[in-house]
C-alpha positions in Angstrom: -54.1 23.3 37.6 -56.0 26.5 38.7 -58.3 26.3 42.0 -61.3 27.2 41.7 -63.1 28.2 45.2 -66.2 26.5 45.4 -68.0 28.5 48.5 -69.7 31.4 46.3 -70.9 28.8 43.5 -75.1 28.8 43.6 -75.5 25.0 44.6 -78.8 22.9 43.7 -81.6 23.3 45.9 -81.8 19.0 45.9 -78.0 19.2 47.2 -78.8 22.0 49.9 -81.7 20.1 51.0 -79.7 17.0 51.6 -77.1 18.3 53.3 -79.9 20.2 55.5 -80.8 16.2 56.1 -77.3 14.8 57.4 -76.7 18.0 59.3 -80.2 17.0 61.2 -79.4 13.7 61.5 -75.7 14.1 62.7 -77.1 16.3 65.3 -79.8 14.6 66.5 -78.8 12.4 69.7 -78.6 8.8 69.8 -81.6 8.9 72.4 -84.0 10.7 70.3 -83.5 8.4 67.6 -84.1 5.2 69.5 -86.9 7.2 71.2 -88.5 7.9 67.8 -87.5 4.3 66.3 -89.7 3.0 69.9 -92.7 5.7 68.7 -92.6 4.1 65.4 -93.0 0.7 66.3 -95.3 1.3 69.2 -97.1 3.2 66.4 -97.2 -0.2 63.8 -98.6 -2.0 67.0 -95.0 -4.2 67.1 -95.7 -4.1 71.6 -99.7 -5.4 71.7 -99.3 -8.7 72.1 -96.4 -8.8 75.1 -96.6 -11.4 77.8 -96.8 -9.4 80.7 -98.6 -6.4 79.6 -100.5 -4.6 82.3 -98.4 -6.4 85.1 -96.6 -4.5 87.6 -92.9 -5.1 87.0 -91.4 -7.3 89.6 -88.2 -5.3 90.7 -87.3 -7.5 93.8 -84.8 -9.7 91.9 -83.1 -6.8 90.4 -79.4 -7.7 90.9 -78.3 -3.9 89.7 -80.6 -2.5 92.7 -77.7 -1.9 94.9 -76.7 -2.3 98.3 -80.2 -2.2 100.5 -82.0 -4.5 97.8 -81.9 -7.6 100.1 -83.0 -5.4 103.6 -86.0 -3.6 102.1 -86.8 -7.0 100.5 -87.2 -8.1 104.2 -88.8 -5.5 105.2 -90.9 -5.5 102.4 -91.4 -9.6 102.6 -92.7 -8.8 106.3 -94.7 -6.5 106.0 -92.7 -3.2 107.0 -91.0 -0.3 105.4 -88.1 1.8 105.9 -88.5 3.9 108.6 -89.4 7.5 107.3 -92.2 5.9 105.1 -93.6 4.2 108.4 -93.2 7.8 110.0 -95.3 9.2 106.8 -97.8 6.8 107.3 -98.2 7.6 110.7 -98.5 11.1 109.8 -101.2 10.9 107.8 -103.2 8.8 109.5 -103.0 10.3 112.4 -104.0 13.6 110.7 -107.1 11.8 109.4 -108.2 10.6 112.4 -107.5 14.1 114.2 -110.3 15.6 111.2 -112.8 12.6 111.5 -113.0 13.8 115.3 -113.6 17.1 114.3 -115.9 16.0 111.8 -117.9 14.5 114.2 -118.2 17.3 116.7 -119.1 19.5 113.2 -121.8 17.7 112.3 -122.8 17.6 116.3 -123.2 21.4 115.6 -125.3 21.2 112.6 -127.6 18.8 114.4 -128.2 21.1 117.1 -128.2 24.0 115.1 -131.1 23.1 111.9 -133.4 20.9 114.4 -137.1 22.2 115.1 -136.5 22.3 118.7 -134.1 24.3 119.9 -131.4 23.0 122.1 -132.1 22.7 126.2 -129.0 24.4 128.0 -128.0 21.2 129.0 -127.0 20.6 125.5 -125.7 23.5 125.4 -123.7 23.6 127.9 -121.9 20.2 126.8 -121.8 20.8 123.4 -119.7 24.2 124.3 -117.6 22.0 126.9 -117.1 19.7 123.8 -115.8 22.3 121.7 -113.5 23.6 124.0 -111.9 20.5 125.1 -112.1 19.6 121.0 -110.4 23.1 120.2 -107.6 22.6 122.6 -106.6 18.3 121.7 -106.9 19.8 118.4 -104.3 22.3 118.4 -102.3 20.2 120.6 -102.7 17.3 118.1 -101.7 19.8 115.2 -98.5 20.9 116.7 -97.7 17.0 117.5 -97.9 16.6 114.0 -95.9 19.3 112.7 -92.7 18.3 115.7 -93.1 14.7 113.1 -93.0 16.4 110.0 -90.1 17.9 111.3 -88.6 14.1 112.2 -89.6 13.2 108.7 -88.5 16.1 106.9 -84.9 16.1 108.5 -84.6 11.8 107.5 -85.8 11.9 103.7 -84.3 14.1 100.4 -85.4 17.8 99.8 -87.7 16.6 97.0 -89.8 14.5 99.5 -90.3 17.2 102.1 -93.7 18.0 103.5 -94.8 21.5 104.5 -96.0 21.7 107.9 -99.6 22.3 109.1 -100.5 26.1 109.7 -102.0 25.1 113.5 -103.4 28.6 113.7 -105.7 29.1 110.2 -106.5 25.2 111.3 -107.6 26.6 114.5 -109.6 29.6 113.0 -111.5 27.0 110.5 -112.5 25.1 113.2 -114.1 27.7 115.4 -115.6 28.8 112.1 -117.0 25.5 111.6 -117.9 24.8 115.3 -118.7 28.1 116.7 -120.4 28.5 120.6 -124.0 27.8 121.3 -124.8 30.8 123.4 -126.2 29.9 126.4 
């Protein structure tokens, strides 16, 4: 029996294209196919009619949670959360209510500024006192903030960082905004 080497033959271009197929398939990952075998049926509609559909999943009986399930279901159950998101929320509330202030005194300034009689120098006067009392909480605020953001940023992951507040462009804007009445 003579071999016969079968690698420089000219094969048919059906038999090239199926084994182009297995070699795709064989290479394709278990988790693209069930990916594309979930498309598909989401595609034919197979997941409209679901009983629960729009519903927030409820992930507080979740017995593969791990070991702080049951405490932040407490906390959660009463109404508090772990400590760095309580510190979060304290940052940023505080950090609106610091800019509602300076809202207020901003639009203070406008008032004075566009009505049709010009401001006495009593008015003056207190609305530069304002300002500089405003200008110094502010930056004192600002810098209050950031020493938290440093608490917060030092307790949580790298991905869940904040950057800290630049207190001296915040400082600029706001004597941009609220500049001196001259007196």
């Amino acid at each position: 029996m003579d071999f016969k080497d079968w690698r420089g033959v000219a094969r048919n271009v059906d038999d090239v294209e199926q084994e182009r197929r297995a070699n795709r398939l064989k290479s394709k990952h278990f988790q693209h196919y069930v990916e594309e075998q979930i498309q598909e049926a989401v595609a034919r509609g197979e997941f409209d009619n679901l009983p629960g559909t729009g519903k927030p999943l409820n992930l507080d009986d979740d017995v593969t949670a791990g070991d702080k399930t049951s405490a932040y279901r407490l906390l959660k159950q009463n109404g508090y959360a772990p400590p760095e998101i309580e510190l979060l929320k304290e940052i940023r509330s505080e950090n609106e209510r610091v800019e509602q202030q300076l809202n207020r005194l901003r639009i203070q300034a406008r008032d004075l500024r566009t009505r049709r009689v010009p401001p006495f120098l009593s008015e003056k006067r207190a609305y530069n006192d304002a300002v500089k009392k405003a200008s110094a909480a502010y930056e004192e605020k600002l810098r209050a903030l950031n020493r938290k953001i440093l608490t917060f940023n030092l307790s949580v992951p790298a991905s869940m960082h904040m950057s800290f507040l630049e207190v001296e462009k915040k400082v600029q804007q706001f004597h941009a905004a609220c500049p001196l009445l001259p007196e």
